[in-house]
C-alpha positions as CSV (number, residue, x, y, z in Angstrom):
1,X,58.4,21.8,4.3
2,X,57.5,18.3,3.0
3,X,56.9,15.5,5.3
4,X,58.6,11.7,4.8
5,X,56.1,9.3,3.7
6,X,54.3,12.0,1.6
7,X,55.8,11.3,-1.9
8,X,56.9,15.3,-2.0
9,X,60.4,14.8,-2.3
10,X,61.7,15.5,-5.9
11,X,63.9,12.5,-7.2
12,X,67.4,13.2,-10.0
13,X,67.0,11.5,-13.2
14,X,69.8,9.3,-12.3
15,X,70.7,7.0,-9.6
16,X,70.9,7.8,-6.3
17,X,74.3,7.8,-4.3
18,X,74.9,7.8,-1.2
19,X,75.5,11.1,-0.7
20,X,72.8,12.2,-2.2
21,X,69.7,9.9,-0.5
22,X,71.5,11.6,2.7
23,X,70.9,14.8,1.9
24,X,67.9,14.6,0.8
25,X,66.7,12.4,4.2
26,X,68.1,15.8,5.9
27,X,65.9,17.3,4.5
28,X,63.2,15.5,5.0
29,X,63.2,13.9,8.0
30,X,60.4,14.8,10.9
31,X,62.4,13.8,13.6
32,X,65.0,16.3,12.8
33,X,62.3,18.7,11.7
34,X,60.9,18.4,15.1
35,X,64.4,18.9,16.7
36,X,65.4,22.2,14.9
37,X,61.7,23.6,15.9
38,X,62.7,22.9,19.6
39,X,65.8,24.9,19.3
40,X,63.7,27.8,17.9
41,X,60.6,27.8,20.8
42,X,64.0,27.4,23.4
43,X,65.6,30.2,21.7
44,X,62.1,32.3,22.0
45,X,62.0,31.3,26.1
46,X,65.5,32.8,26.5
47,X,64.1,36.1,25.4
48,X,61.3,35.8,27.4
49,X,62.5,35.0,30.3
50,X,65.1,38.1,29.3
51,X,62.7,40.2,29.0
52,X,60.5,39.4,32.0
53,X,63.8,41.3,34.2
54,X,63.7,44.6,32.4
55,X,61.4,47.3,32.9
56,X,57.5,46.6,31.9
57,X,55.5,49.3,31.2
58,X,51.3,48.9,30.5
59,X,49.0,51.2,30.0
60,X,44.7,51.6,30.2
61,X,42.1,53.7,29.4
62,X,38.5,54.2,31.0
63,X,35.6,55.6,30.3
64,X,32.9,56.1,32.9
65,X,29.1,57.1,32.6
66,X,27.1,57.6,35.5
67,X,24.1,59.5,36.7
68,X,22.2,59.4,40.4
69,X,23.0,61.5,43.5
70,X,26.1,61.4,45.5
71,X,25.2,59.2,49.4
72,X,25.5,60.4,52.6
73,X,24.7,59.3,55.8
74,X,21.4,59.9,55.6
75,X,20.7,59.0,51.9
76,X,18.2,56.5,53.1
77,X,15.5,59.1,54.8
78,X,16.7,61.7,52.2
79,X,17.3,64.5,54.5
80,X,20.2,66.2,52.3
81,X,22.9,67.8,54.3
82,X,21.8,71.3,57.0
83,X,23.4,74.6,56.6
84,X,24.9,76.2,59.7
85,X,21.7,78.4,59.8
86,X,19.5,75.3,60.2
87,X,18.3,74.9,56.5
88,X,18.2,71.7,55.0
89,X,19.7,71.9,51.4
90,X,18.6,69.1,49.0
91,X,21.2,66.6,48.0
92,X,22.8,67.3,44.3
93,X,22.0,65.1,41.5
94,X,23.7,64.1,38.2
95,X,21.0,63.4,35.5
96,X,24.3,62.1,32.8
97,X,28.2,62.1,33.3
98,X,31.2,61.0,31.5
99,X,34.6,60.7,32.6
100,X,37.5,59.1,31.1
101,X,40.3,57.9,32.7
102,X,44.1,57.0,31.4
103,X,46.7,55.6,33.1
104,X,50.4,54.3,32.9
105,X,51.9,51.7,35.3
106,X,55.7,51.2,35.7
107,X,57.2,48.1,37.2
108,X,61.2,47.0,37.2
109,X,62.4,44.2,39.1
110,X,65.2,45.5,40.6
111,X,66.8,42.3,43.0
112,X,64.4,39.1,42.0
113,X,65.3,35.7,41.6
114,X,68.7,36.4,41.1
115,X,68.5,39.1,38.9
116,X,70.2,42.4,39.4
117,X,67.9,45.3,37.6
118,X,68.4,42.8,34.5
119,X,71.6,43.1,33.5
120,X,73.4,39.8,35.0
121,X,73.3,36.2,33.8
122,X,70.2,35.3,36.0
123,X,69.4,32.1,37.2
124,X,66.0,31.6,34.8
125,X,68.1,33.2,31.7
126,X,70.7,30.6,32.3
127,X,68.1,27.6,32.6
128,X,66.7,28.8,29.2
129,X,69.7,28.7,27.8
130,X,71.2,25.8,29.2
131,X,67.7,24.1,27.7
132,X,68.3,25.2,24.3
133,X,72.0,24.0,24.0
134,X,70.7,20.4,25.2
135,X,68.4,21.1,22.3
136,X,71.0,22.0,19.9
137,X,72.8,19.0,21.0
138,X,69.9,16.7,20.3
139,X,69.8,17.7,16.6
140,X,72.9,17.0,16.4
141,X,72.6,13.4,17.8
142,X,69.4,12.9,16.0
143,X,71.1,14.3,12.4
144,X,74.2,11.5,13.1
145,X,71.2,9.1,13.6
146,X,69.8,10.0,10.2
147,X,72.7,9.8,8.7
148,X,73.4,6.1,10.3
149,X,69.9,5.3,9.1
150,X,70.7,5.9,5.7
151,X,74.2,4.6,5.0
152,X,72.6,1.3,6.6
153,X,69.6,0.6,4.7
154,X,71.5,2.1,1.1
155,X,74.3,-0.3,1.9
156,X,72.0,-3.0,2.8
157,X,70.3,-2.8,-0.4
158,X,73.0,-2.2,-3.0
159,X,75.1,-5.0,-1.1
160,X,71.8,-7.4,-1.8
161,X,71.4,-5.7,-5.4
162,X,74.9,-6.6,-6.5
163,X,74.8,-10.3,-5.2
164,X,71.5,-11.3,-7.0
165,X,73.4,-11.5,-10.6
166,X,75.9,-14.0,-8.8
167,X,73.2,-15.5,-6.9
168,X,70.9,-15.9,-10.2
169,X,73.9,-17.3,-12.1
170,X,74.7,-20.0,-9.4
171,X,70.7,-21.1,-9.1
172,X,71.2,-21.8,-12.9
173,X,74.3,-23.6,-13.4
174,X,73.4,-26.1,-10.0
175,X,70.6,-26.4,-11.6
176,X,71.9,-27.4,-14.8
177,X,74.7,-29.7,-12.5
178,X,71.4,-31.5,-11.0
179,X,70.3,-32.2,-14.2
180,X,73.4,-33.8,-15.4
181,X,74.0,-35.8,-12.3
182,X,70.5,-37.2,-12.7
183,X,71.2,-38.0,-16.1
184,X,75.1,-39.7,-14.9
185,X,72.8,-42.1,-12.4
186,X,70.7,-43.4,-14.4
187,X,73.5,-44.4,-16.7
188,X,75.2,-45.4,-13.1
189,X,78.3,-43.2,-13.4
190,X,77.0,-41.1,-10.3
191,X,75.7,-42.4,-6.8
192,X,72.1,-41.2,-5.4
193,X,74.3,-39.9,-2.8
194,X,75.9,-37.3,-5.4
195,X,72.3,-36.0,-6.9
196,X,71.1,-35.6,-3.4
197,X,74.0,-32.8,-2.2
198,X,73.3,-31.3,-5.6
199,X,69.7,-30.6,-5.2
200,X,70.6,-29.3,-1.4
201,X,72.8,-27.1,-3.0
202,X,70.8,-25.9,-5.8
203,X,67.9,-25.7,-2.4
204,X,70.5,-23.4,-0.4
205,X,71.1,-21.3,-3.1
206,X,67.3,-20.4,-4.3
207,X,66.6,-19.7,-0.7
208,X,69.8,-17.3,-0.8
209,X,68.4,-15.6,-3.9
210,X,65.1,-15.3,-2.4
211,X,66.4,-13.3,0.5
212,X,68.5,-11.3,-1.7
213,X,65.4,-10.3,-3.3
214,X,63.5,-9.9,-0.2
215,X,66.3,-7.7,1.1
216,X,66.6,-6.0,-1.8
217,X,62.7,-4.8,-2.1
218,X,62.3,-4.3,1.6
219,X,65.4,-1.9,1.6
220,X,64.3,0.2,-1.4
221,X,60.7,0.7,0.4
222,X,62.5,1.3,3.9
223,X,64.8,3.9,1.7
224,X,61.6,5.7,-0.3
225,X,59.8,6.0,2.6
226,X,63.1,7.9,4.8
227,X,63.7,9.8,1.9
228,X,59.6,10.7,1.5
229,X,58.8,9.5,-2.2
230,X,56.1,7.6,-3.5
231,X,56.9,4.0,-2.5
232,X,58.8,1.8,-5.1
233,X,60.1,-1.9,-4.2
234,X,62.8,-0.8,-6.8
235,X,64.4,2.9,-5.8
236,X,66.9,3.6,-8.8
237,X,70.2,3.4,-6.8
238,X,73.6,3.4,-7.6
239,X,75.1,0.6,-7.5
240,X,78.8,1.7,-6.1
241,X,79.4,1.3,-2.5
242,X,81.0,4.1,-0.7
243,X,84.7,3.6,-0.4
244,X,85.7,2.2,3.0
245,X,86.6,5.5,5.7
246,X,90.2,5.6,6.4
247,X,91.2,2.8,9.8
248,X,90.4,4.8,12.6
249,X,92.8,5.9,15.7
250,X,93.8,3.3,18.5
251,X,91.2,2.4,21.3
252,X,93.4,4.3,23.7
253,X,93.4,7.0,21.5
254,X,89.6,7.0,20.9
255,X,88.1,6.3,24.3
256,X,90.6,8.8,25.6
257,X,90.2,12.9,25.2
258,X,88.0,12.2,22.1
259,X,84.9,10.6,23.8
260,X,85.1,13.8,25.7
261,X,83.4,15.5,22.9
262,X,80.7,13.0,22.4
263,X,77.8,14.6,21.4
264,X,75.8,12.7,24.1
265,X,78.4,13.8,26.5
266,X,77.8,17.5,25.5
267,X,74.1,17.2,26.1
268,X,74.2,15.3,29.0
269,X,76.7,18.5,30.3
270,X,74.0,20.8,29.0
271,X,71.5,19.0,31.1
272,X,73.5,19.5,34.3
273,X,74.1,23.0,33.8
274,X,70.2,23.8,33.3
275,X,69.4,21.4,36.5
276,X,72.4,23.5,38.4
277,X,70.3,26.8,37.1
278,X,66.8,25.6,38.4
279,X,68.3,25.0,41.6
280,X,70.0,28.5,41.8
281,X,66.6,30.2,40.8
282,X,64.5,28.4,43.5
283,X,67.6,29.2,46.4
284,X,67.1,33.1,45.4
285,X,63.5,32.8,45.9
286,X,64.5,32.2,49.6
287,X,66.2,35.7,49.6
288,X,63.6,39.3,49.5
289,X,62.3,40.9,46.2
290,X,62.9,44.3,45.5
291,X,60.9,45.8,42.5
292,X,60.2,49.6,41.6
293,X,56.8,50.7,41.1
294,X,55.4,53.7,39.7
295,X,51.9,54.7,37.9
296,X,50.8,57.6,36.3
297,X,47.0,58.7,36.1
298,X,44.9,61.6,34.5
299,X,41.0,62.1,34.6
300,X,39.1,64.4,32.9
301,X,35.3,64.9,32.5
302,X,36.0,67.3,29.2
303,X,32.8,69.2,30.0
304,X,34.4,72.5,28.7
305,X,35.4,73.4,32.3
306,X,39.2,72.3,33.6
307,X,38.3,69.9,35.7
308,X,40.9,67.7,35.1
309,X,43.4,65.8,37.6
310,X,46.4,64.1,37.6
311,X,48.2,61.8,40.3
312,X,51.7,60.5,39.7
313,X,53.1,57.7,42.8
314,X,56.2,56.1,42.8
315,X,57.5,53.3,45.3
316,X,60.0,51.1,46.1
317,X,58.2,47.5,46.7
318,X,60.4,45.0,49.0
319,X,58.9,40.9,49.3
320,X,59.6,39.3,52.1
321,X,59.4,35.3,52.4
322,X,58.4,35.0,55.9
323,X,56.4,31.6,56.4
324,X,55.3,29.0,53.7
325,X,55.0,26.1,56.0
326,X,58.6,25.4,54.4
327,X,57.0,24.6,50.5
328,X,59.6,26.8,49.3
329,X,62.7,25.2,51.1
330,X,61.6,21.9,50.4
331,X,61.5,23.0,46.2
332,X,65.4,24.1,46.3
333,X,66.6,20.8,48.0
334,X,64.6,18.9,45.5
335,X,65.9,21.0,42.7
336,X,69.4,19.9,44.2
337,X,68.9,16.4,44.1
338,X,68.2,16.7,40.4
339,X,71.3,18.7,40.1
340,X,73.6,15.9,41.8
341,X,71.2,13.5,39.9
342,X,72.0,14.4,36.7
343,X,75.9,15.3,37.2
344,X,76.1,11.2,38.2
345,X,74.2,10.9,35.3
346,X,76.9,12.0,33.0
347,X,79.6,8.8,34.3
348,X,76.7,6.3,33.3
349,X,76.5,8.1,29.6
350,X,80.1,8.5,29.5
351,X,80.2,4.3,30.4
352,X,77.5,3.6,28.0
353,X,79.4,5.9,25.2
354,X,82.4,3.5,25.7
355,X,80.9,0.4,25.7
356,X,79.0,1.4,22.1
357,X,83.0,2.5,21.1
358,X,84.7,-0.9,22.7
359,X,81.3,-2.7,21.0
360,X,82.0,-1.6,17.1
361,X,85.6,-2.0,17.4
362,X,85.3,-5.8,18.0
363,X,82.6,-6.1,15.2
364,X,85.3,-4.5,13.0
365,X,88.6,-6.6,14.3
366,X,86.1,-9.7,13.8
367,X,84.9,-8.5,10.4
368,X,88.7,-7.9,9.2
């Protein structure tokens, strides 16, 4: 995928509208690059954290080569073992062995942190998911902040493009009017008074044009950059505004039931729930573990002779906190102040959405 900045992006053969420098700044912007590959690694931690409550199975394989003699309490004066008749009998020795060993080991968590043999909506699952629709939220917010992005720096510069011919035509004709009244005072049908509003005029207006022009280059560079082509202080853009977006509802209506959908309303909700699901996991962790455990081994020396053994166990495994010097206790009650920290969290975003709301509506009931 190609990077902004990078000149990779390929450009039409005509201007751009707006339309079309937004799509392609979706498509090429890292910040919402960076976003979507959140989602994905917090989709991946939901199934791992899925699949670390079912059953996990592992397996090994040994092999073993030894030689010496086998120990016994007397090894060190080398007596051997003695025969009920009173013989001594010399201690056997192995000059080279082999054995290989396989094994299978079988462990299910059947009651741990919250999770009943795997099959509920445990408390770590629901974190992990709760995480990744914050996520999915935030690439959301971060695509509308693209788009905003965009429509401001192509309106910017079109706006600046289409006033330079007006602006270039009035720089001309005052200065043509400067002339004239120069000329009219020195045959003393104009007063020094008139020539000097002239030439502040014709002043005014070049410093207009030359922040039209300014605007104009430093908005097609802004633009090529977001949209990741090589540079250009004039970007071929169209040079039709977007039509204005039909009036929008009443404030009432607006800051009403419809704020109540805010993306950053939905995120901050998302945020709540995983904070509610941390503290849930760490309160079960107060509660005893139950897990199943069961292995499977088989040893052989393969000398040609059946000497080979097998040992199968099974158990049930139960955890019991006891004493921690209260680490554990003192985790869940934090992770429940960040659970009521972040549900009073969601008034100041639902204030701060408002004000942004009440904010553009005066800009536009001052602009109209």
């Amino acid at each position: 995928m190609s990077k902004a900045g990078e000149g990779s992006a390929t450009l039409p053969h005509h201007p751009l509208t707006l339309r079309e420098c937004i799509a392609i700044a979706l498509g090429e912007s890292p910040a919402l690059e960076a976003s979507r590959f959140d989602v994905f690694s917090a989709d991946q931690a939901v199934r791992a954290a899925q699949g670390m409550l079912l059953p996990q199975i592992t397996g090994g394989a040994d092999y073993l080569l030894f030689s010496g003699s086998r120990v016994s309490k007397f090894g060190v004066i080398n007596l051997g073992s003695v025969s009920p008749n009173g013989s001594v009998v010399t201690a056997s020795s192995v000059g080279s062995a082999e054995v290989e060993l396989y094994s299978a080991h079988l462990k299910y968590p059947l009651f741990a942190d919250g999770s009943i043999l795997g099959l509920n909506n445990a408390p770590g699952v629901a974190e992990k998911k709760a995480k990744r629709q914050a996520l999915a939220w935030t690439v959301s917010l971060t695509r509308e902040e693209v788009i905003y992005r965009i429509t401001d720096e192509f309106v910017t510069t079109v706006s600046a493009r289409n006033r330079m011919g007006l602006a270039e035509r009035r720089v001309k004709l005052l200065d043509q009017s400067v002339s004239i009244l120069q000329e009219q005072q020195k045959q003393g049908l104009k007063l020094p008074l008139d020539v000097k509003v002239a030439k502040e005029q014709f002043s005014a207006s070049q410093t207009l044009l030359t922040l039209l022009r300014q605007q104009a280059v430093a908005g097609s560079l802004g633009l090529s950059k977001t949209l990741g082509v090589s540079s250009s202080p004039n970007l071929p853009l169209s040079n039709v505004l977007p039509d204005p977006p039909d009036p929008p509802p009443t404030t009432e209506q607006l800051v009403g039931a419809c704020l109540n959908h805010h993306p950053s309303l939905e995120k901050q909700r998302a945020v709540i729930d995983q904070a509610k699901q941390a503290y849930r996991l760490e309160r079960f962790r107060l509660y005893p573990s139950v897990y199943l455990d069961g292995s499977a081994s088989y040893i052989d020396d393969f000398s040609g002779v059946s000497n080979s053994e097998s040992f199968f166990s099974g158990a049930i495994a139960v955890n019991v906190p006891i004493f921690d010097f209260g680490a554990q206790l003192a985790t869940t009650r934090s992770k429940l102040m960040t659970y009521k920290a972040e549900q009073a969290r969601l008034l100041s975003t639902a204030d701060d959405v408002n004000y942004e709301v009440l904010k553009i509506y005066q800009v536009i009931y001052t602009l109209t």
